[in-house]
ChimeraX commands (.cxc) that place a marker at each C-alpha (Angstrom):
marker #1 position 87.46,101.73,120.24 radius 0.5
marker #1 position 88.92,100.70,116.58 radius 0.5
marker #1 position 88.65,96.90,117.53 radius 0.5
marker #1 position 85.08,97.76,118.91 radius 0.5
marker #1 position 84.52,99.06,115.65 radius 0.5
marker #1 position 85.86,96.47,113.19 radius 0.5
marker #1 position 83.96,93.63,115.67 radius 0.5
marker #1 position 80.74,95.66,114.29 radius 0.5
marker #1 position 81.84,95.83,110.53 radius 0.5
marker #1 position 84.17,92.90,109.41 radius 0.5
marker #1 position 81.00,90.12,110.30 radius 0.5
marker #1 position 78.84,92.39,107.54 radius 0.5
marker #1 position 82.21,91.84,105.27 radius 0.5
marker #1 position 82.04,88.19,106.01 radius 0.5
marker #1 position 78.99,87.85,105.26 radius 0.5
marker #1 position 78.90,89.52,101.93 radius 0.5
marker #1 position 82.31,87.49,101.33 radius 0.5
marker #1 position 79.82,84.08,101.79 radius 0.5
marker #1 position 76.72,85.67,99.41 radius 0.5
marker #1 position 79.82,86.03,96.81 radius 0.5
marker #1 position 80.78,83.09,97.05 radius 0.5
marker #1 position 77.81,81.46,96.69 radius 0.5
marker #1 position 76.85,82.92,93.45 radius 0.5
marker #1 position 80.21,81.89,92.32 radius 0.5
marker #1 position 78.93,78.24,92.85 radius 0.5
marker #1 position 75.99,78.94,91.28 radius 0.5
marker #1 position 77.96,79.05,87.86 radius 0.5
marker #1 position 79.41,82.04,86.04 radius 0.5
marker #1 position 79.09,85.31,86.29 radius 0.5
marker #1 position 80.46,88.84,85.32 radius 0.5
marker #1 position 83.41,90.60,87.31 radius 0.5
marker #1 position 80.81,93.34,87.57 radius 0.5
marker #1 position 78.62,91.72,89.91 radius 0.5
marker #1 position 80.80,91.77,93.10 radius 0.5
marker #1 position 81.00,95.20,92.58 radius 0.5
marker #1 position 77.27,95.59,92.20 radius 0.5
marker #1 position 76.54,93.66,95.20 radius 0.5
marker #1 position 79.22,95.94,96.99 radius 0.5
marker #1 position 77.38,98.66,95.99 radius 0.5
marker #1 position 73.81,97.61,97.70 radius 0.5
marker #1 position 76.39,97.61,101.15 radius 0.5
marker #1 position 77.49,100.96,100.58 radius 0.5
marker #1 position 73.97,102.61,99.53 radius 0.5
marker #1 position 72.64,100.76,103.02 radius 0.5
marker #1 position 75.49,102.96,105.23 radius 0.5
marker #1 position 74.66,105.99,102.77 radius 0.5
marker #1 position 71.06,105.50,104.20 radius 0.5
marker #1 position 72.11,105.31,107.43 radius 0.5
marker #1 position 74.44,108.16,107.26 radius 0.5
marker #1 position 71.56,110.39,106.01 radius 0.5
marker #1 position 69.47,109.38,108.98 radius 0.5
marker #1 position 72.65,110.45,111.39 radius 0.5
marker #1 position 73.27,113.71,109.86 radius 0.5
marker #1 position 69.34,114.59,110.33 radius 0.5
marker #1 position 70.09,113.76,114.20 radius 0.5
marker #1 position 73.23,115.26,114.69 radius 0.5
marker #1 position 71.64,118.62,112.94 radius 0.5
marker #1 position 68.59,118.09,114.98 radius 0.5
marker #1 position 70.07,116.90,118.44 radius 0.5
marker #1 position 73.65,119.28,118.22 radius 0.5
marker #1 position 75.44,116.79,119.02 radius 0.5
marker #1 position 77.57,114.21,116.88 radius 0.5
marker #1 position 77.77,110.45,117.46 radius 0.5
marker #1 position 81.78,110.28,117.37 radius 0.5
marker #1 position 81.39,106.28,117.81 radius 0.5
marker #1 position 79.05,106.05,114.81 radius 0.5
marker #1 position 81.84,108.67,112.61 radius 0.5
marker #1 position 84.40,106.51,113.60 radius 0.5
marker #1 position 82.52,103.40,111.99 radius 0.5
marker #1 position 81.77,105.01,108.97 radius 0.5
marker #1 position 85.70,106.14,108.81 radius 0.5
marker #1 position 86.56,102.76,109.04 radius 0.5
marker #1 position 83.75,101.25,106.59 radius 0.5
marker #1 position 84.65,103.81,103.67 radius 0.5
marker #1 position 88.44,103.69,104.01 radius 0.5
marker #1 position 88.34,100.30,104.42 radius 0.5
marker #1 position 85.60,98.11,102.36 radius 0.5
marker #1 position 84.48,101.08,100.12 radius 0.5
marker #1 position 87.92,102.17,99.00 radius 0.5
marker #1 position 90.33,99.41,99.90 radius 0.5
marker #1 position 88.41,96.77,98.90 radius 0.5
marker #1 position 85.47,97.98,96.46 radius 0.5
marker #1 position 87.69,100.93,94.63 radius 0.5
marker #1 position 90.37,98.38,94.98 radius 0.5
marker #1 position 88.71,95.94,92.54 radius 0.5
marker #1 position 87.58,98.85,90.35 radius 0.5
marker #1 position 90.80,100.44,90.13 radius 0.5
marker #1 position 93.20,97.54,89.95 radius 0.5
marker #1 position 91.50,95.14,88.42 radius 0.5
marker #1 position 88.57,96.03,86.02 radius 0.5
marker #1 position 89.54,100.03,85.09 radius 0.5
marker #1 position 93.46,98.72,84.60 radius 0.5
marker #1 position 92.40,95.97,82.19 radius 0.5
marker #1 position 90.17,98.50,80.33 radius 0.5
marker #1 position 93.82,100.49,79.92 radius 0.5
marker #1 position 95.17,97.72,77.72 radius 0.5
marker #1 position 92.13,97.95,75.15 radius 0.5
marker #1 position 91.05,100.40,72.69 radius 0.5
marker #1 position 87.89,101.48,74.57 radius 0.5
marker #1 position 85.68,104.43,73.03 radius 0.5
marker #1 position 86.62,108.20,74.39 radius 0.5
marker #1 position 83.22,108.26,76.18 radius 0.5
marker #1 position 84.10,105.70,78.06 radius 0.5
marker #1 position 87.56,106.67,78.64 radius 0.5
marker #1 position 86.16,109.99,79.90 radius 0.5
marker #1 position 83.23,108.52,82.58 radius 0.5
marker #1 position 86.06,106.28,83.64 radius 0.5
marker #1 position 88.49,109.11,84.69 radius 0.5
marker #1 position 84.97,110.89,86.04 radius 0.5
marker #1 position 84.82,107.71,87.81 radius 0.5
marker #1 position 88.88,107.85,89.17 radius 0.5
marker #1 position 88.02,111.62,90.60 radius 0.5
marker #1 position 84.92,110.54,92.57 radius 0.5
marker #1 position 87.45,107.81,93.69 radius 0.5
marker #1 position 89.93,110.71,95.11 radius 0.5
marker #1 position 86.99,113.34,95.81 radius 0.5
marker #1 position 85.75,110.85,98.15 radius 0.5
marker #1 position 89.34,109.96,99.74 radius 0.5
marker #1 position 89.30,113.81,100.50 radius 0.5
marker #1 position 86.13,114.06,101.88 radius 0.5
marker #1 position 86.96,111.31,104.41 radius 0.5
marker #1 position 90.35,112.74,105.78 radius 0.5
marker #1 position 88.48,115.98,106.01 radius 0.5
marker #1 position 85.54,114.00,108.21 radius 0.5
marker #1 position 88.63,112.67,110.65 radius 0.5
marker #1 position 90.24,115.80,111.20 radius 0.5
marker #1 position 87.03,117.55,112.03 radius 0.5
marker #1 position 85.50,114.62,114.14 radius 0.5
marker #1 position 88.90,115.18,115.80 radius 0.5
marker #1 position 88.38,118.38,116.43 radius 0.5
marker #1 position 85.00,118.25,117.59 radius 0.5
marker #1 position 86.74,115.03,119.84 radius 0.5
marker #1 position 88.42,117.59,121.49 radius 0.5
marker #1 position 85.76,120.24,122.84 radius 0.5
marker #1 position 85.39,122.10,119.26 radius 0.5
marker #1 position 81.46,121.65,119.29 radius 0.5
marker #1 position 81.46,124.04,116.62 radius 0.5
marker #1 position 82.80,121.80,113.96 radius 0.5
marker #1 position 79.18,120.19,113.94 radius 0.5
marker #1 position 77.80,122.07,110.82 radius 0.5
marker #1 position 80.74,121.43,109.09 radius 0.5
marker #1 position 80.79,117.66,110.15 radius 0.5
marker #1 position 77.19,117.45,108.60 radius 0.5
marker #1 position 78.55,119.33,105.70 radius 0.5
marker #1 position 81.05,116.80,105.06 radius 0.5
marker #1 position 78.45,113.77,105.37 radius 0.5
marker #1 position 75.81,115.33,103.01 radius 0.5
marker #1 position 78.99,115.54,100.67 radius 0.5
marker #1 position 79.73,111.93,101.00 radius 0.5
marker #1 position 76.29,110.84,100.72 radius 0.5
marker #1 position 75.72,112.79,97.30 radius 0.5
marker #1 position 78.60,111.64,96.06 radius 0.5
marker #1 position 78.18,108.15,96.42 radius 0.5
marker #1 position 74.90,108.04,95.57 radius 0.5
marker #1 position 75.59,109.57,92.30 radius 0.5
marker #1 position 78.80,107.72,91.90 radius 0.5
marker #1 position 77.10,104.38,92.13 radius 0.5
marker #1 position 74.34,105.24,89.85 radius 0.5
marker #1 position 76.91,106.28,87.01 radius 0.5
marker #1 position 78.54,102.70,87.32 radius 0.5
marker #1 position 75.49,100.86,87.47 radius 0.5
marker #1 position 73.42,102.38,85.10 radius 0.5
marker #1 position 76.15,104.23,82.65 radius 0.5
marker #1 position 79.30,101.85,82.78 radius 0.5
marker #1 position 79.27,98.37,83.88 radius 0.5
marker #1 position 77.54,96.73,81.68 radius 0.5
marker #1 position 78.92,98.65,78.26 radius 0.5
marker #1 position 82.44,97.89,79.49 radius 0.5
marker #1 position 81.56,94.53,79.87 radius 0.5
marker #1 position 81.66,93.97,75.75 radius 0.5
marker #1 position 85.12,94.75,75.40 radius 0.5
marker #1 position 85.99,91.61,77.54 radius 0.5
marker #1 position 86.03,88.19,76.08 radius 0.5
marker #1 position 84.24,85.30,78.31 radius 0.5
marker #1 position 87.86,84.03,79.41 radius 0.5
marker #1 position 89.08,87.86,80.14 radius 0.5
marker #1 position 85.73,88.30,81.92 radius 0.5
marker #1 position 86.38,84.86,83.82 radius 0.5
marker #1 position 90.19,85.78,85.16 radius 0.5
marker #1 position 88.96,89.22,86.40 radius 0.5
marker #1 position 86.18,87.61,88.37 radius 0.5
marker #1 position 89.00,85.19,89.91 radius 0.5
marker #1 position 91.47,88.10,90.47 radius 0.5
marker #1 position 88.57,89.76,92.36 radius 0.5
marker #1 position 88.13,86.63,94.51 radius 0.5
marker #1 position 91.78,86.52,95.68 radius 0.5
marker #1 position 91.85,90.56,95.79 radius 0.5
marker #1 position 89.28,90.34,98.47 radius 0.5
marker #1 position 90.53,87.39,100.64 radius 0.5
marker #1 position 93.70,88.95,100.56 radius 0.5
marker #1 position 92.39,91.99,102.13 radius 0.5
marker #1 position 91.12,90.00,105.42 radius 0.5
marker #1 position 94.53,89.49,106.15 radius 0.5
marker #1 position 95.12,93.34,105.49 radius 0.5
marker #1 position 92.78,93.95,107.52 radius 0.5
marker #1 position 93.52,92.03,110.85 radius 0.5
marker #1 position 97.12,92.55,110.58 radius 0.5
marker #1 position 96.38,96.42,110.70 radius 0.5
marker #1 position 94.53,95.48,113.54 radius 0.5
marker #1 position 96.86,93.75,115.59 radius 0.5
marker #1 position 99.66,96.60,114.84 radius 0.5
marker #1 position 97.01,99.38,116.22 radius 0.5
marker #1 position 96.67,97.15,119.09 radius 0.5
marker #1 position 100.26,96.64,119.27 radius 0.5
marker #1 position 101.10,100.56,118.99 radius 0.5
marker #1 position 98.05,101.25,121.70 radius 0.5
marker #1 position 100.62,99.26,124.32 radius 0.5
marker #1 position 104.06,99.85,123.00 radius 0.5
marker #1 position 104.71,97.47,121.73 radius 0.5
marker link #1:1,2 radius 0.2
marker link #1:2,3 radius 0.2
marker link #1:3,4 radius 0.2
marker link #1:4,5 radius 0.2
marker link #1:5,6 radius 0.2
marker link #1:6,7 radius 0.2
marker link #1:7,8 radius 0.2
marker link #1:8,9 radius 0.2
marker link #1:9,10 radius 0.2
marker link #1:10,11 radius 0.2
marker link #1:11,12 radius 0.2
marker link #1:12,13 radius 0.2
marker link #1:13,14 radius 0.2
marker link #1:14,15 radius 0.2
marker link #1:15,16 radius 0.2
marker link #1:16,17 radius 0.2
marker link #1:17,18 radius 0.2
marker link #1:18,19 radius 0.2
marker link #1:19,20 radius 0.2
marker link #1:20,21 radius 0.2
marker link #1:21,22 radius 0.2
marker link #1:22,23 radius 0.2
marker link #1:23,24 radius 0.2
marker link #1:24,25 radius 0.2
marker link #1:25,26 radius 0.2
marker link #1:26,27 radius 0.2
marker link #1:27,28 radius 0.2
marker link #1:28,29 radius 0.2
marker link #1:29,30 radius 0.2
marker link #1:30,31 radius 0.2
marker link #1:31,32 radius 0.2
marker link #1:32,33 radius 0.2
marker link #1:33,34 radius 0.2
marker link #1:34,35 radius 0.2
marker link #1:35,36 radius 0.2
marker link #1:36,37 radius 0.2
marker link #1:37,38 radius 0.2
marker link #1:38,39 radius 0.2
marker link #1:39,40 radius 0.2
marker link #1:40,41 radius 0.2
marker link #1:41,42 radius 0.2
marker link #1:42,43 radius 0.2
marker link #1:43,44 radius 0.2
marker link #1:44,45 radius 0.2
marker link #1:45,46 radius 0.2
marker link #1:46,47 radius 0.2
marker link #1:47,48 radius 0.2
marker link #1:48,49 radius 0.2
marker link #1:49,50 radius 0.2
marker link #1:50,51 radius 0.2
marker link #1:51,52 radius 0.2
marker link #1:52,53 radius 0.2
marker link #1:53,54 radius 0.2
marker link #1:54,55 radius 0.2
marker link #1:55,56 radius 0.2
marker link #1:56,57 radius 0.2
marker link #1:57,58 radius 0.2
marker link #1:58,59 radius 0.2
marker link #1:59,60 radius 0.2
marker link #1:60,61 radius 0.2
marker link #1:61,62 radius 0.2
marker link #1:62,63 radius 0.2
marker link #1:63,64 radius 0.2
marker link #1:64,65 radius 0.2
marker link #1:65,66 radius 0.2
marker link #1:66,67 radius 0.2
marker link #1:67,68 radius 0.2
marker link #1:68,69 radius 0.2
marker link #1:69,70 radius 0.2
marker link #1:70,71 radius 0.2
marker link #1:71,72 radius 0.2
marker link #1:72,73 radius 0.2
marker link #1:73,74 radius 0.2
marker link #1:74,75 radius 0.2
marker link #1:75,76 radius 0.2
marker link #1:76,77 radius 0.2
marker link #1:77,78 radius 0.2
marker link #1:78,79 radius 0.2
marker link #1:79,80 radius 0.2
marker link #1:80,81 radius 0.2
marker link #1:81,82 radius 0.2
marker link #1:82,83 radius 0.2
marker link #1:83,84 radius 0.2
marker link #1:84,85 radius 0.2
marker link #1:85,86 radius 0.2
marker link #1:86,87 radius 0.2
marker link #1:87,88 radius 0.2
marker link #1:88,89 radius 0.2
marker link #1:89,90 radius 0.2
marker link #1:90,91 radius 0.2
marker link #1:91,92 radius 0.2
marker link #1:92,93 radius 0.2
marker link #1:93,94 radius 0.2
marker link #1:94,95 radius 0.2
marker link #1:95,96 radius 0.2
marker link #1:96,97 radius 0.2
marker link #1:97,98 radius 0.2
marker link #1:98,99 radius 0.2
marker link #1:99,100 radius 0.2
marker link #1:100,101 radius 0.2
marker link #1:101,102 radius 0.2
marker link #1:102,103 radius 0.2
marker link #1:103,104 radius 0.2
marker link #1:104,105 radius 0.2
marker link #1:105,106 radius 0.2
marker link #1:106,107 radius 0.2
marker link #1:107,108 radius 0.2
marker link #1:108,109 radius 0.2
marker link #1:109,110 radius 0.2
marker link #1:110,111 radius 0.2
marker link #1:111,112 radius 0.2
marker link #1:112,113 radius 0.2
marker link #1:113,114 radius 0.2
marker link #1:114,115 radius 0.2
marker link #1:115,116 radius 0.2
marker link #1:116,117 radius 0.2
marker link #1:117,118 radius 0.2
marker link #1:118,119 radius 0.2
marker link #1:119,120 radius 0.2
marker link #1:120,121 radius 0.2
marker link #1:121,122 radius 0.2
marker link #1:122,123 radius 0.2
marker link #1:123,124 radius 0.2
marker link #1:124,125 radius 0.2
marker link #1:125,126 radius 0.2
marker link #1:126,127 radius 0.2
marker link #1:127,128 radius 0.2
marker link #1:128,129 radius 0.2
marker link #1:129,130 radius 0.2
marker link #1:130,131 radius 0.2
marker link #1:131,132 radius 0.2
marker link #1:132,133 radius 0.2
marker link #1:133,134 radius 0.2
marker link #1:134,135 radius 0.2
marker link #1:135,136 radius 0.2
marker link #1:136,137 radius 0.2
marker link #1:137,138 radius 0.2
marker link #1:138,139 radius 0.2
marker link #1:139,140 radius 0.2
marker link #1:140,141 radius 0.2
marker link #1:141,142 radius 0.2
marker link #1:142,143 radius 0.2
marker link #1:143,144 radius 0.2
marker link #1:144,145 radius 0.2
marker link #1:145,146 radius 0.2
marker link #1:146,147 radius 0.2
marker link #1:147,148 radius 0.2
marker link #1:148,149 radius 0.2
marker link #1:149,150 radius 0.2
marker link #1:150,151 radius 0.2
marker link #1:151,152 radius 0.2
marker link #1:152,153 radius 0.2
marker link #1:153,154 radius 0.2
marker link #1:154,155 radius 0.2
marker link #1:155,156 radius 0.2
marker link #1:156,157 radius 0.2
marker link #1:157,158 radius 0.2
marker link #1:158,159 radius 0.2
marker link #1:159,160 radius 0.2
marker link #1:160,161 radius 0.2
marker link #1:161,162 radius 0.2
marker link #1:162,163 radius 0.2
marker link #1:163,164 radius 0.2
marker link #1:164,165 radius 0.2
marker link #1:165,166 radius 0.2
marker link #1:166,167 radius 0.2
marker link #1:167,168 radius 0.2
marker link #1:168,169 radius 0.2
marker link #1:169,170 radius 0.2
marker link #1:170,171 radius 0.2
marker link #1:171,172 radius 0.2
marker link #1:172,173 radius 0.2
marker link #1:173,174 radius 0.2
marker link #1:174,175 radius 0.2
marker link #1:175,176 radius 0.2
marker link #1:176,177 radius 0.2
marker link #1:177,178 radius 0.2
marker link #1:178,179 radius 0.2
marker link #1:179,180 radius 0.2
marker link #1:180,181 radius 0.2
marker link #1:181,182 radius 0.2
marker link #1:182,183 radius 0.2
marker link #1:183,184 radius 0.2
marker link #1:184,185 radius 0.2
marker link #1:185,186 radius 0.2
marker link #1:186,187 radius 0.2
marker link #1:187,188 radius 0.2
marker link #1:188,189 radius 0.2
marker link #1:189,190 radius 0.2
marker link #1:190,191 radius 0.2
marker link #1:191,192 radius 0.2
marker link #1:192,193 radius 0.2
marker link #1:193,194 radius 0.2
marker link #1:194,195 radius 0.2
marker link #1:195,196 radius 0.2
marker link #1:196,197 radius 0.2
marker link #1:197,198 radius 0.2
marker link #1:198,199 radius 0.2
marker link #1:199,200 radius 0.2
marker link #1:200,201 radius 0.2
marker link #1:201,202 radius 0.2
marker link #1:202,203 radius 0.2
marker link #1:203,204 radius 0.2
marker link #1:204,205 radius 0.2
marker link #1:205,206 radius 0.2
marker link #1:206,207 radius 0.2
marker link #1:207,208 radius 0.2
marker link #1:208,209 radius 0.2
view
């Protein structure tokens, strides 16, 4: 079912990876806007998420292949690879300058949404599991969970859009700005090949091997 799953998501990666890309020909840009773009992804699978939860309340019953895509899409593109950039890249080079203690502050807000939504997911697993198993009681708590994500998110990416980006941006020269962007470029085609290779040992593990 995982390989299912990652033949559905990774050719929406790719193709995000190519729309990157392109703009990257296109001439310069800011190390912000891969993350902006990454957010229009993620607020598409909030949508959809909302949509499920109104069915699975409606219906009383839960779509475990559709909770184990969105397992895989969060832990995977929005917080290995989008909180990646943020968190190794952009919000560690902000460390080594003198920013203001506003933005010192939205940026830890910004860290805790990171980790609020890392909970939120592990709790989603363990009670998909659960309901996996015969627990069909779990399914308020499973739409609990989602309406929890969704929120989040949604308010998450509106603080870094509207609140944080750009301001941060001035505290980067055009060269700084330029070797983030190209950090961020090798960040994310080195997490293809994190990716697969989790893929193959899954697989691997599945036979025993």
């Amino acid at each position: 079912m995982r390989v299912r799953i990652i033949a559905v998501i990774m050719p929406v990666f790719l193709i995000l990876c190519s729309l990157v890309m392109a703009a990257k020909e296109r001439g310069p840009m800011m190390p912000i806007a891969p993350l902006m773009i990454e957010h229009r992804l993620i607020e598409r699978m909030v949508n959809v998420v909302e949509e499920q939860t109104a069915r699975f309340r409606q219906t009383g019953e839960v779509d475990l292949v559709f909770l184990d895509s969105l397992i895989d899409f969060i832990r995977f593109y929005a917080d290995k690879v989008h909180h990646g950039k943020e968190e190794n890249i952009l919000f560690a080079e902000l460390r080594k300058k003198n920013i203001t203690p506003g933005h010192k502050a939205v940026m830890e807000e910004l860290l805790q949404e990171h980790r609020r939504a890392r909970a939120l997911v592990g709790q989603l697993d363990a009670v998909a599991e659960s309901y996996r198993s015969g627990d069909k009681g779990s399914l308020p708590e499973i739409c609990t969970i989602l309406e929890g994500l969704t929120s989040l998110y949604r308010g998450h990416i509106i603080k870094e859009d509207r609140h944080f980006f750009l301001p941060v941006m001035n505290y980067f020269s055009k060269e700084e700005q330029n070797a983030m962007l190209q950090e961020m470029w090798e960040f994310d085609r080195t997490m293809i090949h994190v990716k697969y290779k989790e893929v193959v040992r899954r697989s691997g593990e599945k036979i025993g091997k």
